[in-house]
BASEGU-932987 format. One line per field, with one value per residue (C-alpha): residue in three letters; x, y, z. Coordinates in steps of 0.05 Angstrom, whole numbers. Last residue first. Example, Ala and Ser with C-alpha at 12.3 -4.5 7.8 and 13.67 -1.06 7.14 Angstrom:
<recs>
resn (SER / ALA)
px (273 / 246)
py (-21 / -90)
pz (143 / 156)
</recs>
This chain:
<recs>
resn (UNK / UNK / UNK / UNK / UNK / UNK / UNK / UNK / UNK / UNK / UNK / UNK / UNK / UNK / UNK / UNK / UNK / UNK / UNK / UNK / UNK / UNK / UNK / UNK / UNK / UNK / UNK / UNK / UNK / UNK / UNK / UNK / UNK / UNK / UNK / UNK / UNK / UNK / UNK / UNK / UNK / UNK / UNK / UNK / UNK / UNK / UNK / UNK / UNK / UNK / UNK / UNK / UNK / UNK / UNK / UNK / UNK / UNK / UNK / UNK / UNK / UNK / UNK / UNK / UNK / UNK / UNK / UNK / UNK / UNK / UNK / UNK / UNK / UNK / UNK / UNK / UNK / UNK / UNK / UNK / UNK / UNK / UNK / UNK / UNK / UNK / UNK / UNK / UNK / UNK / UNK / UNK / UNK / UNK / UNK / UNK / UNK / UNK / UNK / UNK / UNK / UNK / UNK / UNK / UNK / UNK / UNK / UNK / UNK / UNK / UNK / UNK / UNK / UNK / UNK / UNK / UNK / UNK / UNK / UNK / UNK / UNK / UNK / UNK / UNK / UNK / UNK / UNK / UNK / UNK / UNK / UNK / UNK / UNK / UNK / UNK / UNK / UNK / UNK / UNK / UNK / UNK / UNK / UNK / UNK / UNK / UNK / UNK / UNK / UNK / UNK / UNK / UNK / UNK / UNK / UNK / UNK / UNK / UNK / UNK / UNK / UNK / UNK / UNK / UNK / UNK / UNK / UNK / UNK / UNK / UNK / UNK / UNK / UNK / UNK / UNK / UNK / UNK / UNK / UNK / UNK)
px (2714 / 2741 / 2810 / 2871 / 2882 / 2932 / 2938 / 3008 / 3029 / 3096 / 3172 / 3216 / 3266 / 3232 / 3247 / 3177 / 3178 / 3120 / 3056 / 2981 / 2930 / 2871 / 2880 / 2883 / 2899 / 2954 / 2974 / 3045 / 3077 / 3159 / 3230 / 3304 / 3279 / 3307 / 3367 / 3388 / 3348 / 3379 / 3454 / 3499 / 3460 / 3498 / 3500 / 3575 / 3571 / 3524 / 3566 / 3629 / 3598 / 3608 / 3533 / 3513 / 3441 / 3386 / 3333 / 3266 / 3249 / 3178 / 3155 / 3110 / 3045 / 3057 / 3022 / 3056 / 3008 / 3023 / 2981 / 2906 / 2920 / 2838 / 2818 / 2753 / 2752 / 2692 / 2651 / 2700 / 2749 / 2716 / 2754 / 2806 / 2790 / 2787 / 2857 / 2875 / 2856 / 2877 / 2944 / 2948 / 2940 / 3003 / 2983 / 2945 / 2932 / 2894 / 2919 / 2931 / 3005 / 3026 / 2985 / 3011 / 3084 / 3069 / 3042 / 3088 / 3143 / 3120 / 3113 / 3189 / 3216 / 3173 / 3197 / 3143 / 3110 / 3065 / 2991 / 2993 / 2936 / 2865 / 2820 / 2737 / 2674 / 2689 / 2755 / 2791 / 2871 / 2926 / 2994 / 2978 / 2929 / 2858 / 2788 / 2836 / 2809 / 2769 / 2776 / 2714 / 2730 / 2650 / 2640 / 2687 / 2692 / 2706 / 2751 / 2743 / 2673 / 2651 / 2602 / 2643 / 2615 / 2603 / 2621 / 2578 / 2536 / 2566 / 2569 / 2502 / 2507 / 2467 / 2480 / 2486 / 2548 / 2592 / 2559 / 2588 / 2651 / 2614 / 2575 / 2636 / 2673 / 2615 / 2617 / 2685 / 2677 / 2609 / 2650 / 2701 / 2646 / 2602 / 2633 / 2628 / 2555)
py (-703 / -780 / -779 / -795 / -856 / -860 / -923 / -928 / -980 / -1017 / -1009 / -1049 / -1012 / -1036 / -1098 / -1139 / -1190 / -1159 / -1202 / -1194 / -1227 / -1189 / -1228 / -1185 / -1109 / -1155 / -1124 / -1095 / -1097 / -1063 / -1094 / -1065 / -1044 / -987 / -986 / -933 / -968 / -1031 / -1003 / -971 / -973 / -914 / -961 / -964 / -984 / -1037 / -1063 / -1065 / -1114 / -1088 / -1062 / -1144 / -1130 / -1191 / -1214 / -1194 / -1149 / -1121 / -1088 / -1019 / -1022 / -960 / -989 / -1001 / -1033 / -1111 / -1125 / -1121 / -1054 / -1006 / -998 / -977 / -988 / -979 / -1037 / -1090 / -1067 / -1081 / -1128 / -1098 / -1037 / -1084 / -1114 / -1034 / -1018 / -1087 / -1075 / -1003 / -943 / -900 / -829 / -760 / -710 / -656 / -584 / -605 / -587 / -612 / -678 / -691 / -679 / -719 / -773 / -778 / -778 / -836 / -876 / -850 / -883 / -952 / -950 / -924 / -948 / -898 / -923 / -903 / -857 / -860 / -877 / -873 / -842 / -769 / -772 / -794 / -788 / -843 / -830 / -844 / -900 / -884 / -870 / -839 / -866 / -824 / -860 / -866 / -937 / -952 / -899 / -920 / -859 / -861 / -811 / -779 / -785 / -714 / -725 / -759 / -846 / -872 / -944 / -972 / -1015 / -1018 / -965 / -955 / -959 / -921 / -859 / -807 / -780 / -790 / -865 / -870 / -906 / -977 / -977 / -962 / -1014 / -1064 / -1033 / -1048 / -1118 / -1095 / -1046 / -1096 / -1145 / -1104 / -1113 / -1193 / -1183)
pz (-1102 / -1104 / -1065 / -1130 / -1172 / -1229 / -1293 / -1305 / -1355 / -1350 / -1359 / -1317 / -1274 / -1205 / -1221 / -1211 / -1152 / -1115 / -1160 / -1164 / -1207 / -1232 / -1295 / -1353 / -1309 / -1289 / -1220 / -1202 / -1143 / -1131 / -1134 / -1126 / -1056 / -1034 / -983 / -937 / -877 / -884 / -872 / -910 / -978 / -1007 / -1071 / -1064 / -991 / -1016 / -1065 / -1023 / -971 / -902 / -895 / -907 / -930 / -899 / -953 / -932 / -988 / -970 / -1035 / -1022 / -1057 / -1097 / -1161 / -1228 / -1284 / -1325 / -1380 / -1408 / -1434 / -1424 / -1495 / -1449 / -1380 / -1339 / -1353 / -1388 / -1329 / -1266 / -1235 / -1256 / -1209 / -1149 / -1160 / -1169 / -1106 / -1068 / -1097 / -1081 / -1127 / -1156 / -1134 / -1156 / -1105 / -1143 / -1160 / -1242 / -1251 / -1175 / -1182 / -1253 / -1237 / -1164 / -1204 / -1263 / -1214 / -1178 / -1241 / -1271 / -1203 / -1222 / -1289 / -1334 / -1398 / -1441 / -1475 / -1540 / -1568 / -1554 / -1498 / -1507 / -1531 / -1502 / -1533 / -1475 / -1472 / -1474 / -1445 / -1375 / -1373 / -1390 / -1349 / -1297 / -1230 / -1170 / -1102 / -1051 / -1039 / -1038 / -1089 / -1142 / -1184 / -1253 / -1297 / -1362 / -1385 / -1378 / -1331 / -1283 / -1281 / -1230 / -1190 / -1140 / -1181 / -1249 / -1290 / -1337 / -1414 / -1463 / -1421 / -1468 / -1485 / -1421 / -1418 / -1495 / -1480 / -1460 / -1520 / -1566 / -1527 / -1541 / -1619 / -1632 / -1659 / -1691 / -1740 / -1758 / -1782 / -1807 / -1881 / -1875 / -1859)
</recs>
């Protein structure tokens, strides 16, 4: 048994990878899964989702490689780079989207990173910008309206939990979403 033992660790994940190859495990009601394996669709949000965070790739059985970590201005370029080089309109997902998503995980994700991921949830700063202070003029940030906000959402793909206060120069996972065909 002690020999089986690293095998029938991976074997859920090996279960849950194989739907492209033969169906021995079902998505989840409402989800789908394409027929290659490579994305899922969430049919009551109608979205498509990579299978695996940029910087992995599926085998057919599951996500390999190294997951790559994005600031939030490298994120949004990754989409549009990916949308413009593939013909489909890739984007960072929502909050509520991606809350959803990590809900579902264990079923649709596998060697999915239980950490932080970007989505394009825009951050409402409320804090008040004095357009006379020298750091904002130096910034270009005369006025509110120049100003981006030094902090984006990201959801814990662990927890499902949701937070805005992350500096928008971090590095985290990027998991894209685009219009389900």
């Amino acid at each position: 048994m002690h020999t089986l033992a690293p095998f029938l660790r991976t074997l859920p994940a090996l279960v849950l990878g194989c739907t492209a190859l033969g169906a021995l495990a079902a998505a989840p009601e409402g989800w789908s899964f394409a027929p290659d394996g490579a994305w899922v669709n969430d049919e009551r949000a109608r979205l498509a989702w990579a299978r695996c965070v940029e910087g992995m790739r599926w085998d057919g059985v599951t996500c390999t490689g190294r997951p790559e970590l994005f600031t939030y201005g490298e994120a949004q370029a990754r989409a549009r780079q990916r949308g413009q080089a593939e013909g489909l309109r890739w984007r960072l997902p929502r909050v509520p989207e991606l809350k959803r998503l990590a809900a579902q995980q264990d079923a649709l994700l596998p060697a999915a990173p239980r950490q932080w991921h970007w989505t394009g949830t825009a951050s409402v700063n409320t804090a008040r910008v004095n357009p006379y202070a020298y750091d904002n003029v130096a910034r270009g940030g005369v006025g509110e309206s120049r100003l981006s906000a030094p902090q984006g959402w990201a959801v814990d793909m662990g927890s499902g939990k949701a937070r805005g206060d992350v500096g928008r120069g971090t590095r985290l996972p990027l998991r894209l979403v685009r219009p389900a065909p």
